[in-house]
N, C-alpha and C positions, 0 to 999 in steps of 0.2 A: 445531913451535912456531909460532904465531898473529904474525905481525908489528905491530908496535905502530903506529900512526898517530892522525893528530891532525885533526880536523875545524876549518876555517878559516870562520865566522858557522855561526851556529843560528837559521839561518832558516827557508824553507819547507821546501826542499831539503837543508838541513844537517841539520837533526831527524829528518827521514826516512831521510838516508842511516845516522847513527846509531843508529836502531830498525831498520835491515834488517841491521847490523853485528852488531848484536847477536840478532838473530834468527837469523840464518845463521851464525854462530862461525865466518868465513871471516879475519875479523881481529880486529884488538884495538885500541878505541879508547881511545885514554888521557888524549889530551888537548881541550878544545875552545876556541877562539878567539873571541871574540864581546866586545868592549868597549862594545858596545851595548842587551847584555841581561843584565837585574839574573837572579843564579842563581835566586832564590824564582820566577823567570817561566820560566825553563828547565824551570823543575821541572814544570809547568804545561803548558807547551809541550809537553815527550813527552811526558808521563802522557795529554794527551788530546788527541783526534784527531776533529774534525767527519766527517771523509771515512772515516778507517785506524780510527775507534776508538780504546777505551782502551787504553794498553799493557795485556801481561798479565805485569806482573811489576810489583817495588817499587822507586819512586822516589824519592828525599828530596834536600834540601840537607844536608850535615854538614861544621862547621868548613870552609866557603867551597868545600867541594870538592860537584859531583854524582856521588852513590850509586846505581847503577843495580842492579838484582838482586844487591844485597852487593858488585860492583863500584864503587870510586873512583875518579872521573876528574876531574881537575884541570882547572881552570877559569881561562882566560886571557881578562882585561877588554878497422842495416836489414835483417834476417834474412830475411825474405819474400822478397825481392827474390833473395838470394843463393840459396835456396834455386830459384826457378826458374831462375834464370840458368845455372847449375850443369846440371842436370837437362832443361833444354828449353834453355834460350838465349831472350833479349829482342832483339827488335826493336827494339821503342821503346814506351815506356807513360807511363798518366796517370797518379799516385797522387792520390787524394782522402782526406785526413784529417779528420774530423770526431768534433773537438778538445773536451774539457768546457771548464766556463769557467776561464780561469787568474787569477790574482794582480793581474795589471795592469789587468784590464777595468774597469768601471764598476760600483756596485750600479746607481745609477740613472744617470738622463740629466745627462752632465758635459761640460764640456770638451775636446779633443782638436785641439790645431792639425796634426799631423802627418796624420793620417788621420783623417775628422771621423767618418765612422760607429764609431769606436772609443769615441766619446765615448755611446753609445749605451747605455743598461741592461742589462748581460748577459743577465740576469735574464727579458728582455721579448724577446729578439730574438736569432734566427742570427745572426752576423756572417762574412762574408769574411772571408778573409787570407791575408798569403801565407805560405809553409812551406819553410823549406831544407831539406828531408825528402830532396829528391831530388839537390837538392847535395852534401848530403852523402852518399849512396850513391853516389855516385859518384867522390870520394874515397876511398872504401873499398873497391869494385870498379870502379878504372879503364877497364875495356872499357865499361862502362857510363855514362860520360859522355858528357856530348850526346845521349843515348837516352830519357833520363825528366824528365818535368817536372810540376808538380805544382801543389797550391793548398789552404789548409785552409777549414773551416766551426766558427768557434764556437758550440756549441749551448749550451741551459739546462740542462745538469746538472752535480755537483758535481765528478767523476772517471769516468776511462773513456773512452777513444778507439776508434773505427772505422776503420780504414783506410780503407774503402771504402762509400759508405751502401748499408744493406740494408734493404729494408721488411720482408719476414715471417720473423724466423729462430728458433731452440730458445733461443738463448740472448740478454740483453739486457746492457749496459754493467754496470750495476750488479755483476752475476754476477763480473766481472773485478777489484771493488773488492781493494787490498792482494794483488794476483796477481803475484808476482815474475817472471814470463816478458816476455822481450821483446814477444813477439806471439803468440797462437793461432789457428791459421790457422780459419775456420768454413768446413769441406766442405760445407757444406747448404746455405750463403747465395748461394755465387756465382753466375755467369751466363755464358752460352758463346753471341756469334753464330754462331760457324763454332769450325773446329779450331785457328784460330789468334791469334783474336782472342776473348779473354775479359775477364771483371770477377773479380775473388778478394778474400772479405772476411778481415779478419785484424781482433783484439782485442787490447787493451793497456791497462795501468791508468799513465796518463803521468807519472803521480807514480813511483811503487813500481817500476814497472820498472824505471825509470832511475837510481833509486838503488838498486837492486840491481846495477847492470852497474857503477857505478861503485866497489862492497864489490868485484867480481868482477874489474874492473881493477884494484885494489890489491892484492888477493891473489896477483893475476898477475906484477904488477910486482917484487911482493917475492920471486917463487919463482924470477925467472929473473937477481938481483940474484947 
């Protein structure tokens, strides 16, 4: 039996964790929280997806509640790393992530008192930044802090992350678009100066993946309840 839960805003990340809930049949969403967003715009919101696509199933509003595939739901107003770690052992590494554009950047050239190149047009320009990527792996696998430190690159595309930048490889971002895996690792791209000291490129769609872990943590949570 599918445990029931409730998604808290239907925002960017809300909507998607709910389309990967319901893709996956790992849980059961029942309920969604959002005081913010009239149903007719929910309805709107999943059904269509600039990056993920159209759903492929039927959406409606009915009697104030959202109808998802004949479903009614009430409406309330670091793997890479572990994987070598594991297998070889880390010394100490860089990560480089280069990041699509996310929600908070600029279309065009704006304001930004905190960091001023953020005010910059996504659109027009890589941007720096920093990334707790490797903070947090090391929360996750303890021996590993103080070992990795890191740094991201916004680039001009919609979705899809690099771990590591690769200039000539089989596969490109786009290819990863709506890919539920944390990361796949690209055996072709990387680079080796010696035996001990390499580069390793990995793929990931930064949307989709992580609202998949988090359908996969709740599943989790409820099995060992």
């Amino acid at each position: 039996m599918m445990t029931n839960v409730g998604v808290n805003r239907f925002s960017r990340i809300g909507h998607l964790v709910t389309r990967a809930a319901f893709q996956s049949g790992k849980v059961n969403i029942v309920a969604i929280i959002d005081p913010f967003i009239d149903l007719s715009y929910m309805v709107y919101m999943f059904q269509y997806d600039s990056t993920h696509g159209k759903f492929n199933g039927a959406v409606k509003a009915e009697n104030g509640k959202l109808v998802i595939n004949g479903k009614t739901i009430t409406i309330f107003h670091p793997p890479l790393a572990k994987v070598i770690h594991d297998n070889f052992g880390i010394v100490e590494g860089l990560m480089t992530t280069v990041h699509a554009i996310t929600a908070t950047q600029k279309t065009v050239d704006g304001s930004s008192w905190k960091l001023w190149h953020n005010g910059c047009g996504a659109a027009q320009n890589i941007i720096s930044a920093s990334t707790g990527a490797a903070k947090v792996v090391g929360n996750i696998i303890p021996e590993l802090i103080g070992k990795l430190t890191g740094m991201a690159f916004h680039v001009p595309t919609p979705n899809g992350s690099d771990m590591t930048p690769g200039e000539i490889c089989q596969v490109v971002s786009c290819d990863f678009n709506s890919d539920s895996h944390s990361s796949t690792f690209d055996a072709g791209a990387g680079i080796a100066l010696n035996d001990y000291f390499v580069k390793l490129i990995s793929w990931y769609d930064n949307e989709y993946s992580y609202c998949n872990r988090v359908v996969d943590l709740m599943a989790d949570t409820a099995s060992k309840e």
